[in-house]
KOLROLO-207013 format. One line per field, with one value per residue (C-alpha): x, y, z; residue number from 1; chain. Coordinates in Angstrom, 1 decimal. Example, Ala and Ser with C-alpha at 12.3 -4.5 7.8 and 13.67 -1.06 7.14 Angstrom:
BEGIN
u = (12.3/13.7)
v = (-4.5/-1.1)
w = (7.8/7.1)
num = (1/2)
chaine = (A/A)
! end
This chain:
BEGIN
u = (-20.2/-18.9/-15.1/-15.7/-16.6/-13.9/-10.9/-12.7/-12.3/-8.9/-8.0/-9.8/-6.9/-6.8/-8.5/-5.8/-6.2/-7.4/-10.0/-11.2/-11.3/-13.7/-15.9/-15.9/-16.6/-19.0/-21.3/-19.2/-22.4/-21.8/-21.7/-21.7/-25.4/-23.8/-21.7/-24.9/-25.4/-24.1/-24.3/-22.3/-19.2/-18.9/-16.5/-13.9/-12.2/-14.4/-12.0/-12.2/-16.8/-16.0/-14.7/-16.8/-19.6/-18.4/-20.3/-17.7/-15.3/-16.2/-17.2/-13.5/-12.0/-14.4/-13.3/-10.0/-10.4/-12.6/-9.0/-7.0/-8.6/-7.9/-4.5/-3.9/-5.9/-4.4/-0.8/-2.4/-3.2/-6.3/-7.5/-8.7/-10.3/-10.9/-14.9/-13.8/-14.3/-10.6/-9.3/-7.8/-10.0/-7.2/-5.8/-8.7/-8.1/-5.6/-6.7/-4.9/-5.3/-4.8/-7.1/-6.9/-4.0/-2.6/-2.4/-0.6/-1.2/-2.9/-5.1/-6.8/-4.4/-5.6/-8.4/-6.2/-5.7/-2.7/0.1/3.6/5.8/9.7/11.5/15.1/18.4/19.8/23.0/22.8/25.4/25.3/23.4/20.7/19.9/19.8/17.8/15.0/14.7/14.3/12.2/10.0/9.8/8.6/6.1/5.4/5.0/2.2/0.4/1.0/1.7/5.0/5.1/7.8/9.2/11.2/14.2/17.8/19.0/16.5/13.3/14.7/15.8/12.1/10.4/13.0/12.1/8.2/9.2/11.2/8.5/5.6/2.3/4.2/2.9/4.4/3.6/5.4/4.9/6.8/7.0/6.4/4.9/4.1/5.5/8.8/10.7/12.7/15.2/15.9/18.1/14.7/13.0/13.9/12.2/9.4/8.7/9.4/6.5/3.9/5.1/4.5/1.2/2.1/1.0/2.9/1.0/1.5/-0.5/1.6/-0.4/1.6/3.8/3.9/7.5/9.1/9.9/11.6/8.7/7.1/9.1/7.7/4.1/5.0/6.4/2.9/1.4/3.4/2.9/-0.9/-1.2/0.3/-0.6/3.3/6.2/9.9/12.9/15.4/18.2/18.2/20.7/19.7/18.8/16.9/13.6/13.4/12.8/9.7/8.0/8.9/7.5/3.6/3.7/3.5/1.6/-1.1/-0.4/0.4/2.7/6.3/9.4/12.7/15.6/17.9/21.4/24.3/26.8/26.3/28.6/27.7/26.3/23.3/21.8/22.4/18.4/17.2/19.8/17.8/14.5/15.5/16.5/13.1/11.2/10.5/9.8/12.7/12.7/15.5/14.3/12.0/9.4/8.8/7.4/4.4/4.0/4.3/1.7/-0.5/0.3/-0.7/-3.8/-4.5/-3.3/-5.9/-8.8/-8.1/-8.5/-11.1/-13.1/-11.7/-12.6/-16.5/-16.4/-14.7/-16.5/-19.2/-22.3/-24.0/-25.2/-21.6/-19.4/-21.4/-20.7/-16.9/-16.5/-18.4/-16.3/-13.0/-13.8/-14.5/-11.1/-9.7/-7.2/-6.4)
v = (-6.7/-6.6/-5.9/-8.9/-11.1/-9.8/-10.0/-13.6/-14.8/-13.4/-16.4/-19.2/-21.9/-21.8/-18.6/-15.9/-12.5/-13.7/-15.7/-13.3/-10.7/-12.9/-13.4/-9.5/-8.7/-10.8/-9.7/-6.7/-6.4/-9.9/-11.3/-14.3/-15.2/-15.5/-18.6/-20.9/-19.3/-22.0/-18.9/-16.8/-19.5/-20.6/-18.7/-20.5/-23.6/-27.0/-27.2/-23.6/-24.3/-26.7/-25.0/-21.8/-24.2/-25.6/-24.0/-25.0/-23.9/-20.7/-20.0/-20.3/-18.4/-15.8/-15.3/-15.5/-12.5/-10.2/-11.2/-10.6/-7.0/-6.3/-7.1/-4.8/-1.8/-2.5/-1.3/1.7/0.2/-0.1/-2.8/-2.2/-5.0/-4.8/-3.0/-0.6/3.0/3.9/0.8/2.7/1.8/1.7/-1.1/-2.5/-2.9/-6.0/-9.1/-10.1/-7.3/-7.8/-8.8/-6.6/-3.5/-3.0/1.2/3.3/6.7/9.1/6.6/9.3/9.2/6.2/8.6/10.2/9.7/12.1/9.5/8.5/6.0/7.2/3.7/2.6/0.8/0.5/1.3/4.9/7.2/11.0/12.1/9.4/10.5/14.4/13.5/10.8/14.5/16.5/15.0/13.7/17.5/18.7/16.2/16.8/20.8/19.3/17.6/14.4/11.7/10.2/6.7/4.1/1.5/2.5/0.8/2.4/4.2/5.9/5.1/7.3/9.7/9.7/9.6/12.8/14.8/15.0/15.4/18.5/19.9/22.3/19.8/17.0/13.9/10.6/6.9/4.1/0.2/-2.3/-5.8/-7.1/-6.5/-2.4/-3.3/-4.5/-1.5/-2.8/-1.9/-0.7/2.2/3.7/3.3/6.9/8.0/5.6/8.2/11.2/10.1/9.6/12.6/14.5/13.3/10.4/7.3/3.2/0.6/-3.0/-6.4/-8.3/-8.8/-8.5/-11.5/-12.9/-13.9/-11.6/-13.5/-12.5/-12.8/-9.8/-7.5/-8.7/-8.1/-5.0/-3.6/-4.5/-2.2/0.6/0.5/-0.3/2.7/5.4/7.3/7.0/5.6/6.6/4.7/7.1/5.0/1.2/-1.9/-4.2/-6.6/-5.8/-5.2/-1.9/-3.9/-5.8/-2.3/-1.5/-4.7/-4.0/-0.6/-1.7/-4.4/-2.7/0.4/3.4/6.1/5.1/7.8/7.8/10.7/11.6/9.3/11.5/9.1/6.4/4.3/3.2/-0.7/1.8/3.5/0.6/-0.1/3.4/2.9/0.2/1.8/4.8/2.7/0.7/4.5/5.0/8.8/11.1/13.4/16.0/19.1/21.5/21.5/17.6/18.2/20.1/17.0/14.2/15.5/16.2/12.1/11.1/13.0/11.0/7.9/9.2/9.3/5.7/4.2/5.8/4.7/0.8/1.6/2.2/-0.8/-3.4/-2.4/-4.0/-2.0/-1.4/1.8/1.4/1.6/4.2/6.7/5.5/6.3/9.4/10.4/9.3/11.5/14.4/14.4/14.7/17.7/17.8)
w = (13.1/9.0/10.5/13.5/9.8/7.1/10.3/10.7/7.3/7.2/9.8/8.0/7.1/3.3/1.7/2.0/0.0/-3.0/-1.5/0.5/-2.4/-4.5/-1.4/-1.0/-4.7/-5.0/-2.1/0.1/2.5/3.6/7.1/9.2/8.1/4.6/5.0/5.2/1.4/-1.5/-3.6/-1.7/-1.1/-4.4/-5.5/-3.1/-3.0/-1.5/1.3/2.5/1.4/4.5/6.7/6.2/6.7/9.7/12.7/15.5/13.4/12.9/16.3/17.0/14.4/15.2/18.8/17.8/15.6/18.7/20.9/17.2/16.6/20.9/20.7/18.3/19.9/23.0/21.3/19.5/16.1/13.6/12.6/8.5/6.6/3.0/3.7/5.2/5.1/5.6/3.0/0.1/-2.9/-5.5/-3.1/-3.7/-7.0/-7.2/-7.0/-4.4/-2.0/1.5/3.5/6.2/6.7/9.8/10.9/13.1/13.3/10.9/9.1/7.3/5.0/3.6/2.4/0.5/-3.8/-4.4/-3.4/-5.0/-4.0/-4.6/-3.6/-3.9/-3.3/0.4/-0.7/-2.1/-3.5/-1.9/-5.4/-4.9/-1.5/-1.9/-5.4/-3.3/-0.5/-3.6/-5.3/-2.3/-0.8/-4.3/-4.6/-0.9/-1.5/-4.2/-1.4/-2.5/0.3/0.0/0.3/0.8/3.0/5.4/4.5/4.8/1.9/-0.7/1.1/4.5/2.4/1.2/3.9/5.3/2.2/3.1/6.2/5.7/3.9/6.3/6.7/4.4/4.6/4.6/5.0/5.8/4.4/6.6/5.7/9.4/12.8/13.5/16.8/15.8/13.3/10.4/10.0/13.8/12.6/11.4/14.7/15.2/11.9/12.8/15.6/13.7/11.1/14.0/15.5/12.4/12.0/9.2/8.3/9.6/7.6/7.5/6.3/8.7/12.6/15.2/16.5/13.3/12.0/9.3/6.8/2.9/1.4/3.5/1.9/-1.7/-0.8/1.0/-2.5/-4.3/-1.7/-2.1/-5.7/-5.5/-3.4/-5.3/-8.2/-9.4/-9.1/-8.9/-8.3/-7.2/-7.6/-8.6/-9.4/-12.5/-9.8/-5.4/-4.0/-6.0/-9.0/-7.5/-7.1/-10.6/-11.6/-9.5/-11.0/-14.7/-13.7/-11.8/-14.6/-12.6/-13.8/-13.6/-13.6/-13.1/-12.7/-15.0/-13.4/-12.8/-11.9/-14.9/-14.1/-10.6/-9.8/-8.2/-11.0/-14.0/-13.5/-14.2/-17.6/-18.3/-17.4/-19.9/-22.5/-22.4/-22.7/-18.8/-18.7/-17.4/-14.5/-15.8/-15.3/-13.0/-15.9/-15.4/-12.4/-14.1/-16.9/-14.5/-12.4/-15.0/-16.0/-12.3/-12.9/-15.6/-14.1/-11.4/-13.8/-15.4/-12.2/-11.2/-14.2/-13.2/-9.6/-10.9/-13.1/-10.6/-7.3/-5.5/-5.9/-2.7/-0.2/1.8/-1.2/-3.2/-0.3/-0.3/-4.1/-3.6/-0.9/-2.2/-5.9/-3.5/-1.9/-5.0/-4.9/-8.6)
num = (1/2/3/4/5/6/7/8/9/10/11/12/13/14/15/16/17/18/19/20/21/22/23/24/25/26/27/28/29/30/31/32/33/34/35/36/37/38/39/40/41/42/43/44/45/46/47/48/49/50/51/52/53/54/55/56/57/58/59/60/61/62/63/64/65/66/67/68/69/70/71/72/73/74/75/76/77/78/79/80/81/82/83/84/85/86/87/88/89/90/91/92/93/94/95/96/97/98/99/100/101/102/103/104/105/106/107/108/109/110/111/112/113/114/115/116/117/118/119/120/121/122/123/124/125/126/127/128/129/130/131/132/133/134/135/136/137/138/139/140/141/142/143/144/145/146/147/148/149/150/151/152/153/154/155/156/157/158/159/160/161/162/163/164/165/166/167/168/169/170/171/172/173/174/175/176/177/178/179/180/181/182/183/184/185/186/187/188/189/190/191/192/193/194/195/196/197/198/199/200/201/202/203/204/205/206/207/208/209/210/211/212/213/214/215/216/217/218/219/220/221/222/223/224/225/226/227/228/229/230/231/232/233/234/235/236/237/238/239/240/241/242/243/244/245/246/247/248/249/250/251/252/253/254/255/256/257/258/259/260/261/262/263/264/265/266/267/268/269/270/271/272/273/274/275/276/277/278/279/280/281/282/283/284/285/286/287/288/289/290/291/292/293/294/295/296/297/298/299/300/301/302/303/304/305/306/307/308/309/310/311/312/313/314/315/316/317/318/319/320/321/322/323/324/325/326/327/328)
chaine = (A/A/A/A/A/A/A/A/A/A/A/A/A/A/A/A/A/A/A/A/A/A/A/A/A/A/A/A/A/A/A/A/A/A/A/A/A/A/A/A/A/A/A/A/A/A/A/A/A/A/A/A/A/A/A/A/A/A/A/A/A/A/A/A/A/A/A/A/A/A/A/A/A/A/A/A/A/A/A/A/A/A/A/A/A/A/A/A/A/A/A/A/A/A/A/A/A/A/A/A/A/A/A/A/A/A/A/A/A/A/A/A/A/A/A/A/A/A/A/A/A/A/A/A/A/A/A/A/A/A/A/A/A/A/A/A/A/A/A/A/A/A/A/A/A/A/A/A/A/A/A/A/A/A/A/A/A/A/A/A/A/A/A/A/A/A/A/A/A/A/A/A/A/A/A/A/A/A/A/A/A/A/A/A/A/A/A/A/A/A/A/A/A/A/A/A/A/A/A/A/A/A/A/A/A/A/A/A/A/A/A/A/A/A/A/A/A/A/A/A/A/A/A/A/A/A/A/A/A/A/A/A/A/A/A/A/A/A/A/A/A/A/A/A/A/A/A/A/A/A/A/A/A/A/A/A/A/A/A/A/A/A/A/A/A/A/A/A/A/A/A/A/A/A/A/A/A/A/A/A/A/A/A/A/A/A/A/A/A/A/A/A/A/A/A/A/A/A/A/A/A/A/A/A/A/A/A/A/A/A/A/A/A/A/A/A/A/A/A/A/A/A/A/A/A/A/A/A)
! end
C-alpha cells in the first residue's frame, strides 16, 4: 500500500519531486490516511493542500497509479518510489529527487554504493573512446558499477568497457521512456546490458514525450548516483558539462584524464577542468588514490545520509543494509 501512495502522489497536478521529497522527509511511513493530517501537508503549497485534501480527487489519481504501476509491469519494468527498499539512498539525497525511478533489469544494483559515472561528448576522438573502455574496465575490475547514459560516443564506450570486463556491471540512465531506446543505435547495447545482467533506469513513465529537458535531469542522476565522476572527453560547452555541474554540486569526487590530443574542440573542457585543480588521471597509480578518494567521498555521505534521513523501523534496516554492502 506505501508504493500504491508515493506512485499516487507522484501524479498529483502540482507537487513534482521536490514536493514529494518534503512530504517524504517529513513523515516516510506515510500513507493515504495521512492526507487528512494539516501537520503532515504543510510542508506543500495550498493548491497542491487542496487537492491532497480532495477525496474525489484522490480516488482518481489513485486508480490511475494501480493501472500506472500495471502498465509498467506488464512490459517488464519496476516500479521504485522514493521508500523504497531498492531506491538508492544517496539519490535520496538531493532535494529534488525523483519521485519514482523507473527499472529494467537487475535492480539490485541500485543496492549497490561502489558506482562511478564516466560520461562524455557524442563526438569522440579514437583516444577518448579507447580511454572511456580503459578506464571503465579498470574501475569495473574494482567492482564498481559503471554508470552513464547511453548516448553515442563516450558513454557506449563506457558502458562497452564494463562490459568487457568478467561479472562487470553497468547501468544505464535514459532521459525517456525504457520502452523507447535513445539513441536507437544503442538499442543493440541496450540488450547487451540486460543480457549481461545490468542495470536500464529511467524517471521518465512510459508514453511520456522526450523532451530536452529529460536529458538535464537524467545527468543529475547519474551524478547523484555515483561515488565519482569522470568526463572522459568534454567541449567547453554539451550535456557533459551539466553532469560536471551535479557533481560539484551534490560534492562527489570529480576526475578527469590526462588529454592527449590538446588541441581538439573535444577535450578544451577537461583543460579547463585542469586548470581550475580537477584531479588528473595520468597514470596507473591514480587508480589506487582515486579510489581511496571515492572511499572517502563514500564516508561523507554516509554521515549526510544519517543526518538527512527520515528516522523510522523501514529506513533503519535500509541504512543498515546499505553500510553492509559496502565493499570498501
Amino acid at each position: 500500500m506505501s508504493k500504491l501512495f508515493w506512485v499516487t502522489l507522484s501524479l498529483v497536478k502540482g507537487l513534482g519531486n521536490s514536493g514529494i521529497v518534503k512530504l517524504y522527509r517529513h513523515n516516510p511511513s506515510a500513507d493515504f490516511s495521512h492526507l487528512s493530517n494539516p501537520n503532515f501537508i504543510t510542508v506543500v503549497n495550498k493548491n497542491v493542500q487542496e487537492l491532497l485534501t480532495d477525496q474525489s480527487y484522490m480516488q482518481k489519481t489513485k486508480e490511475k497509479a494501480l493501472c500506472h504501476i500495471e502498465a509498467h509491469e506488464q512490459k517488464d519494468i519496476t516500479v521504485i518510489p522514493i521508500n523504497s527498499d531498492y531506491y538508492p539512498p544517496l539519490l535520496q539525497l538531493i532535494n529534488d529527487a525523483p519521485a519514482v525511478i523507473y527499472a529494467k533489469g537487475n535492480f539490485e544494483l541500485l543496492k549497490g554504493n561502489k558506482m562511478l559515472a564516466i560520461v562524455g561528448t557524442r563526438k569522440p576522438t579514437r583516444i577518448g573512446i579507447a580511454s572511456a573502455k580503459k578506464i571503465a574496465s579498470t574501475f569495473a575490475q574494482r567492482d564498481y558499477t559503471i554508470v552513464s547514459g547511453l548516448a553515442l560516443g563516450i558513454d557506449t564506450a563506457a558502458h562497452q568497457g564494463a562490459l568487457q570486463v568478467k561479472e562487470g556491471k553497468t547501468l544505464a540512465v535514459l532521459a525517456g521512456d525504457l520502452t523507447k531506446i535513445y539513441p536507437i543505435e544503442n538499442k543493440g547495447l541496450s540488450k547487451e546490458i540486460l543480457k549481461k545482467n545490468g542495470l536500464l533506469i529511467s524517471e521518465t513513465p512510459i508514453e511520456t514525450q522526450n523532451n530536452k529537458g529529460n536529458f538535464v535531469k537524467r545527468d543529475r542522476i547519474q551524478s547523484a548516483l555515483a561515488l565519482g565522476v569522470c568526463p572522459v572527453q568534454t567541449p567547453l560547452k554539451g550535456g557533459t558539462q551539466h553532469t560536471i555541474k551535479f557533481a560539484k554540486k551534490f560534492q562527489r569526487f570529480l576526475f578527469t584524464p590526462i588529454p592527449l590530443e590538446q588541441e581538439e574542440s573535444a577535450v578544451q573542457g577537461n583543460l579547463e577542468l585542469i586548470s581550475n585543480g580537477t584531479p588528473v588521471l595520468d597514470s596507473v597509480e591514480c587508480y589506487d588514490t582515486f579510489d581511496e578518494e571515492m572511499k572517502k567521498t563514500y564516508q561523507t555521505l554516509i554521515e549526510r545520509i544519517s543526518v538527512n534521513t527520515p528516522t523510522n523501523q523501514a529506513n533503519s534496516m535500509k541504512m543498515a543494509n546499505y553500510k553492509q554492502s559496502s565493499l570498501f
